[in-house]
PATORNU-437836 format. One record per residue (C-alpha): residue in one letter; y, x, z. Coordinates in steps of 0.1 Angstrom, whole numbers, plus 5000, padded with zeros to 4 digits. Example, Ala and Ser with C-alpha at 12.3 -4.5 7.8 and 13.67 -1.06 7.14 Angstrom:
2
r Y X Z
A 4955 5123 5078
S 4989 5137 5071
//
This chain:
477
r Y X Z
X 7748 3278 6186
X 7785 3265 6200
X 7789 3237 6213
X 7817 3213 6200
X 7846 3199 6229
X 7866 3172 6225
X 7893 3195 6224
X 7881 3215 6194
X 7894 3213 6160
X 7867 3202 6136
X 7878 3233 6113
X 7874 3257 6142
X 7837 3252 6144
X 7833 3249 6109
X 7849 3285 6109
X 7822 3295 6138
X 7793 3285 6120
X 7801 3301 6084
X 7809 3333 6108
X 7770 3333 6122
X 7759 3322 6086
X 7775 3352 6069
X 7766 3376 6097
X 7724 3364 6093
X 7728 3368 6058
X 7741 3406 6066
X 7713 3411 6084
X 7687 3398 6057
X 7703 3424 6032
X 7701 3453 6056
X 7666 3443 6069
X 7653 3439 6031
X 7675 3470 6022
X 7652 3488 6045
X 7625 3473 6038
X 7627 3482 6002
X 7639 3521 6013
X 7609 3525 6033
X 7582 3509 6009
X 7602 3528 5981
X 7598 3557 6005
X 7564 3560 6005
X 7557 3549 5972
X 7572 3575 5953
X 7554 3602 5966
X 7523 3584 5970
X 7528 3579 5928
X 7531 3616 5927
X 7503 3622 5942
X 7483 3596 5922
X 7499 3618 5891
X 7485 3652 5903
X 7452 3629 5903
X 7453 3619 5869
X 7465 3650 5856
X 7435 3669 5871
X 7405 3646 5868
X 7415 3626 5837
X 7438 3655 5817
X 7407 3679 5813
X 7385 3654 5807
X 7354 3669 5819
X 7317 3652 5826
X 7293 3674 5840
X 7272 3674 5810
X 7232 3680 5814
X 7215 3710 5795
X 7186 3699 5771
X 7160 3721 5764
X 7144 3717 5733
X 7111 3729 5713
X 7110 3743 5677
X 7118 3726 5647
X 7088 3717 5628
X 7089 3738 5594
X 7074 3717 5565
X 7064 3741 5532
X 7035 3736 5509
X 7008 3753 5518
X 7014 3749 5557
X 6986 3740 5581
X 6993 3704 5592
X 6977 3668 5589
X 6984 3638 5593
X 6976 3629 5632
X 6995 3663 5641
X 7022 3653 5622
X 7025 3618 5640
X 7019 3640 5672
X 7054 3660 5663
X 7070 3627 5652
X 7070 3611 5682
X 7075 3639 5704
X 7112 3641 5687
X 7114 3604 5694
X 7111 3593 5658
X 7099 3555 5647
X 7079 3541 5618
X 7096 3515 5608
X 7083 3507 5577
X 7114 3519 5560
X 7127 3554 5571
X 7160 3552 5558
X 7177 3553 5590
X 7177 3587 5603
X 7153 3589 5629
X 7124 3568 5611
X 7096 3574 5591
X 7069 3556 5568
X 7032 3565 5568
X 7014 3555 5537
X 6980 3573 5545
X 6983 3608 5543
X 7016 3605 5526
X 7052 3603 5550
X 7088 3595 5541
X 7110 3606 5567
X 7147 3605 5575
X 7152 3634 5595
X 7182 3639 5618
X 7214 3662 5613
X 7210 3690 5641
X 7223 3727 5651
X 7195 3756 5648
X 7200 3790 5658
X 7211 3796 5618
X 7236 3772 5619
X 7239 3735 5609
X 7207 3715 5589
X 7220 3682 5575
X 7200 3653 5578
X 7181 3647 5548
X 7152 3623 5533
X 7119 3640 5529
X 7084 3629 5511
X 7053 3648 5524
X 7019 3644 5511
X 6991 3658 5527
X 6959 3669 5516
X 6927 3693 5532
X 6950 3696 5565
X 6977 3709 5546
X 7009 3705 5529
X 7004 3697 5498
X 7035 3688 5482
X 7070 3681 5497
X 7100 3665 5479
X 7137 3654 5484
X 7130 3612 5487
X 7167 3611 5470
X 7161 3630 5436
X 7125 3635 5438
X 7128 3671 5432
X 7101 3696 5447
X 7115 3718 5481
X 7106 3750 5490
X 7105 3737 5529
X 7127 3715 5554
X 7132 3716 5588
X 7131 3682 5610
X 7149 3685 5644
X 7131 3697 5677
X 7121 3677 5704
X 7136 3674 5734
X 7113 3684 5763
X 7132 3689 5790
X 7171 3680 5804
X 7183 3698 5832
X 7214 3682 5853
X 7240 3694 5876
X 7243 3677 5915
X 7249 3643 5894
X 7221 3630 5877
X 7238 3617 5850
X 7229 3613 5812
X 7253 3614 5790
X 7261 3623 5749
X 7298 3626 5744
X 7314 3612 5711
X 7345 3609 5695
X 7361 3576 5683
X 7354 3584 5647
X 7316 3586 5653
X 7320 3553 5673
X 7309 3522 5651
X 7346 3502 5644
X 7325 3471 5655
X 7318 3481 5684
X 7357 3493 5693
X 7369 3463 5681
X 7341 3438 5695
X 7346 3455 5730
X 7385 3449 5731
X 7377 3413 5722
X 7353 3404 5749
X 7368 3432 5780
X 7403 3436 5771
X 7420 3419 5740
X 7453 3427 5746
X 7445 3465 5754
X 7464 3476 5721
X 7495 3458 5734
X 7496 3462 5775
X 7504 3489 5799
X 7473 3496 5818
X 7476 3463 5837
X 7470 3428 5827
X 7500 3404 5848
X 7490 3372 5845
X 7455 3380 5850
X 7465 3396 5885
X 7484 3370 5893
X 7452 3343 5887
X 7433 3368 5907
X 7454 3370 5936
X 7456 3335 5931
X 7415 3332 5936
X 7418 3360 5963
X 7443 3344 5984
X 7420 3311 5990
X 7391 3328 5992
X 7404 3343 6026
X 7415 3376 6011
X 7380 3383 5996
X 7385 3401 5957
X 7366 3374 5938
X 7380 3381 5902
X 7390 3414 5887
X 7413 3407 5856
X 7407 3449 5847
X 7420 3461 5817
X 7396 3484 5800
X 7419 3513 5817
X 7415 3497 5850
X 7379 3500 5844
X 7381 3533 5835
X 7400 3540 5867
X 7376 3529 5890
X 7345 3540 5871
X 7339 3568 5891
X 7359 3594 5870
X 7396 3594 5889
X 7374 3595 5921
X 7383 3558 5936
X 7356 3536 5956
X 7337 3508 5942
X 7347 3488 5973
X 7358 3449 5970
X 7396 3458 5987
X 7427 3455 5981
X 7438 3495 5985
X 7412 3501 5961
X 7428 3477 5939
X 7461 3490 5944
X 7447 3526 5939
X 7434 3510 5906
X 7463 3495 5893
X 7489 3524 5896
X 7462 3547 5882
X 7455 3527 5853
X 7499 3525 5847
X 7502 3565 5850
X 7473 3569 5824
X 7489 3545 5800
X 7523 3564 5810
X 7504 3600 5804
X 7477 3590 5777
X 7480 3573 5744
X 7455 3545 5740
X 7427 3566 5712
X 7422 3592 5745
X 7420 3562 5771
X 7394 3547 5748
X 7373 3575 5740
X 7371 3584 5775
X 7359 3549 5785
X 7335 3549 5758
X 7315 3582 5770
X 7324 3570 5809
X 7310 3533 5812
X 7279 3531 5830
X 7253 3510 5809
X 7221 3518 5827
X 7197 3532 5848
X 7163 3555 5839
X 7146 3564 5865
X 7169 3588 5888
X 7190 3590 5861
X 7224 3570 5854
X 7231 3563 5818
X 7266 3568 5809
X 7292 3563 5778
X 7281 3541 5743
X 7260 3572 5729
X 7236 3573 5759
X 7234 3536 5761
X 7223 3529 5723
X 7192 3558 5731
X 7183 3539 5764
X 7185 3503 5752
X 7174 3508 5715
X 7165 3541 5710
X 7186 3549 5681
X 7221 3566 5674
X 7252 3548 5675
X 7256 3552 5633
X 7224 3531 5632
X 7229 3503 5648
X 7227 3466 5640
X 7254 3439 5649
X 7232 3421 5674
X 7223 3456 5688
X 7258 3461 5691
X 7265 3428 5704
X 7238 3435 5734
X 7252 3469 5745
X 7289 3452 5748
X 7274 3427 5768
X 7258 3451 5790
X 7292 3466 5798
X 7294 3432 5824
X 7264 3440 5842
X 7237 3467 5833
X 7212 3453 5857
X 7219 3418 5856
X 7214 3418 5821
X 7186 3439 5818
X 7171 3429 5786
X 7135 3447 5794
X 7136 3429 5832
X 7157 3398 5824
X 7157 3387 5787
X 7171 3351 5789
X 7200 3363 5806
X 7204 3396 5781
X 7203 3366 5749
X 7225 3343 5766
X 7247 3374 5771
X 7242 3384 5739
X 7249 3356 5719
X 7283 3350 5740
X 7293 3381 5731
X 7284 3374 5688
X 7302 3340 5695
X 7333 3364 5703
X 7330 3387 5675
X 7329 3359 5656
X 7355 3337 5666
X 7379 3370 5665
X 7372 3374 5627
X 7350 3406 5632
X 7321 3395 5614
X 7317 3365 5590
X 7297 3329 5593
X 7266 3342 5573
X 7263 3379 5596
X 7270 3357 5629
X 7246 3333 5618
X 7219 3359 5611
X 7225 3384 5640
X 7220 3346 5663
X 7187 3343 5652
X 7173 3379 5658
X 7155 3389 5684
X 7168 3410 5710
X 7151 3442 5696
X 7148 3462 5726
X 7120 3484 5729
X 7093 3480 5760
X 7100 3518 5766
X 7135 3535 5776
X 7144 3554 5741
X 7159 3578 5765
X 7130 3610 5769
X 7119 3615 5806
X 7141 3646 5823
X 7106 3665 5823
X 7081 3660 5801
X 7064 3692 5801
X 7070 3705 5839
X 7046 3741 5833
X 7065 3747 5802
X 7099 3739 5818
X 7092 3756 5847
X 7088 3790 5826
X 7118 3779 5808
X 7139 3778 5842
X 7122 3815 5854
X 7137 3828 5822
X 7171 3812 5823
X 7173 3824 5858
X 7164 3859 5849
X 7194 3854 5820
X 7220 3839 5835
X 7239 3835 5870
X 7224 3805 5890
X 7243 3773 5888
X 7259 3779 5849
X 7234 3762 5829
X 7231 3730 5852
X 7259 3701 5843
X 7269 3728 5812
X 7257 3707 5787
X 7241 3739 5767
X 7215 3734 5746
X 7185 3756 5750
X 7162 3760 5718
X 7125 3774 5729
X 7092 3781 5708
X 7071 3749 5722
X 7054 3729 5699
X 7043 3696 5709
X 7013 3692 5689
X 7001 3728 5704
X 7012 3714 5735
X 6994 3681 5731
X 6956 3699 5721
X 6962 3723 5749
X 6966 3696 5777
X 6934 3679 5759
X 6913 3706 5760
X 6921 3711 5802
X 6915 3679 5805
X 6880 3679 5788
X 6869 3709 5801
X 6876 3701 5838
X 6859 3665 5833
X 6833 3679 5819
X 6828 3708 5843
X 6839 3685 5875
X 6805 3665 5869
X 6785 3700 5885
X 6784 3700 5920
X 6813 3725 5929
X 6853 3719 5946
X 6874 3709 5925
X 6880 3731 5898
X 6915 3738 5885
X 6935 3759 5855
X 6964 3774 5837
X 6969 3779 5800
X 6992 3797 5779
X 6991 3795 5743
X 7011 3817 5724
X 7013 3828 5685
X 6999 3858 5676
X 7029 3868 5646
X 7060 3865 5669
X 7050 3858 5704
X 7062 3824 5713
X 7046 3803 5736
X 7035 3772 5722
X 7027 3759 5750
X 7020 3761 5788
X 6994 3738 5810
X 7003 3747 5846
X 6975 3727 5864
X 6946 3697 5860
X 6974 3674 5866
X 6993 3682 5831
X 7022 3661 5840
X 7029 3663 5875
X 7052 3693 5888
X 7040 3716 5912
X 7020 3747 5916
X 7021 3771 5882
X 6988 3785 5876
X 6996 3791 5844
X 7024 3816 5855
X 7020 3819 5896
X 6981 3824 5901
X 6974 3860 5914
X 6943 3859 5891
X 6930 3883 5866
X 6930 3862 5827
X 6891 3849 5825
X 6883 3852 5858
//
């Protein structure tokens, strides 16, 4: 700084200090000039980059999707061979409930040895079968009459859909049933913007005054990430499917925030949507992560998404939050509290009125003890000769996280006797002093040679050793 003489005129310093004022000021601008450059710099590629990212994961939109394998369709006609326990046995192999009611697709009611059932829609070999109502009396373990429940008219036969015995997933155990927006119920579109992202029609992947109230937290919390503000595309960003970390930071965050603005650049919002509804994680079975709305509803409530309630609805919104914190089968207080917030919201946004919010408040939450979701392999002798022959069919690796369906000749009421009868016979021979005694069935029918069904061991459910297609054995020895 200069110092001031006697001598000096007090406009000569006054000239001095605006001349080191003006030249700091230079400085600042260059300094910040560079700054920006360099930050700019980097950015702009770094974005590029980001885009490639987007373009390649998100563009093609593609889940590894597991391959099902299914049984056959059980064929009703009069005269058919059938009563009413077997029945029941096929039933609830495909996963169907009694509900009193069977107008829902999916259900049934048993009135003796008469059955109403509301079969599903489904895709044989010959093409499409509609869903349809059936009634089916049964008399001398037979078919005795069978008739649309619409018009009451008489029907030659109908076909209910196969069960699913088997799914077989690629290196990510993943379930997952992708669905388009116009299969998706509108409350459940609507009721998710209104409780994870209202303004979602209106933003641009990121919500600002959200981020600033989290950096806000963040910043006196020592830099810790304590609230997210996400958008429903920053969700979608981090969910796994553009491939960024889970991790509480803030590059993850910034990865998150400029992928969720290129989407909304690249995407319009039906595509960002549907995505996130066949991405979100809502669950857990076993090995197997549950993922998008479709999936979710089948775990949770074991039912389509067409056929669901409001508070069912309600439920699976709220599970978007937290899965496993609000695991209705493991924690129910939380899942109702959750549950009812979540009503209060559809409410309060106009989406259902006083008398529906009023009524879904009082229900139960309606979630099954089981997972409506069928294990990955309920049948593991009968899958295991399904894998042999795939293998033989088609190059390894194709049919894993293909999402093909594979339609087989196993009927679950054959499959259910022949697992009795092993069962029986090896208690009952087990009691003679002897090793343990094991076996292997195959049971196929005799007028087009399908196998019905396969017991691979005296352990019907576990995996393992074959016998019933690996012992080096003569048949009745």
């Amino acid at each position: 700084m200069p110092r001031r003489h006697d001598n000096d005129a007090p406009d000569d310093f006054e000239d001095d200090s605006t001349e080191q004022g003006s030249r700091w000021q230079r400085r600042l601008i260059v300094w910040a000039f560079a700054a920006f450059a360099l930050a700019l710099g980097f950015l702009i590629p770094y974005t590029v980059y980001l885009n490639k990212q987007v373009t390649q994961r998100f563009g093609e939109l593609r889940w590894q999707i597991p391959t099902r394998v299914y049984g056959r369709p059980l064929v009703l006609a009069p005269g058919n061979a059938l009563d009413a326990a077997t029945l029941k046995t096929e039933l609830d192999a495909a996963s169907y409930r009694d509900d009193g009611q069977a107008k829902l697709a999916g259900t049934y009611q048993q009135d003796g040895s008469r059955f109403t059932i509301a079969s599903r829609g489904y895709i044989d070999v010959d093409g499409r079968v509609p869903a349809r109502r059936v009634e089916v009396s049964l008399s001398g373990g037979r078919v005795a009459s069978l008739r649309d429940a619409s018009d009451r008219k008489a029907l030659k036969s109908a076909r209910l859909d196969p069960a699913r015995i088997a799914t077989l997933y690629g290196q990510k155990q993943e379930e997952r049933r992708l669905v388009r927006m116009e299969e998706v119920p509108e409350l459940l579109v609507t009721g998710l913007q209104a409780v994870e992202d209202r303004d979602f029609n209106s933003h641009h992947g990121i919500d600002l005054s959200g981020m600033v109230r989290a950096a806000w937290i963040m910043a006196r919390s020592g830099g810790q990430v304590r609230q997210g503000a996400s958008t429903l595309t920053q969700q979608l960003a981090r969910s796994g499917l553009l491939g960024i970390g889970k991790e509480q930071t803030v590059t993850r965050k910034f990865n998150e925030i400029l992928y969720a603005v290129i989407m909304e650049a690249r995407y319009d919002k039906r595509t960002i949507l549907e995505a996130y509804l066949n991405q979100v994680y809502l669950g857990q079975r076993g090995g197997q992560a549950i993922h998008g709305v479709s999936s979710g509803a089948e775990l949770w409530f074991g039912r389509e998404l067409n056929s669901m309630t409001t508070e069912q609805i309600a439920l699976l919104i709220g599970l978007v939050k937290g899965p496993s914190y609000y695991d209705p089968r493991r924690n129910p207080e939380r899942a109702l509290d959750r549950r009812n917030f979540v009503l209060g919201k559809l409410h309060e946004n106009n989406l259902i009125d006083a008398a529906e919010y009023k009524r879904a408040l009082a229900a139960p939450l309606g979630v099954p003890t089981e997972p409506g979701l069928v294990a990955a392999n309920r049948f593991p002798a009968y899958v295991d000769l399904v894998r042999r022959q795939l293998a033989h069919d088609y190059p390894e690796g194709v049919l894993q996280g293909a999402g093909m369906s594979v339609l087989t000749g196993m009927s679950p009421s054959a499959q259910a006797y022949a697992e009795g009868a092993v069962t029986g016979t090896i208690k009952r021979l087990d009691n003679k002093k002897r090793p343990p005694l094991q076996a292997g069935l195959v049971l196929t029918d005799v007028h087009n040679g399908d196998v019905l069904a396969v017991v691979g061991s005296r352990d019907v459910a576990k995996p393992g050793f074959n016998r019933a297609v690996e012992a080096q054995r003569q048949v009745g020895s």
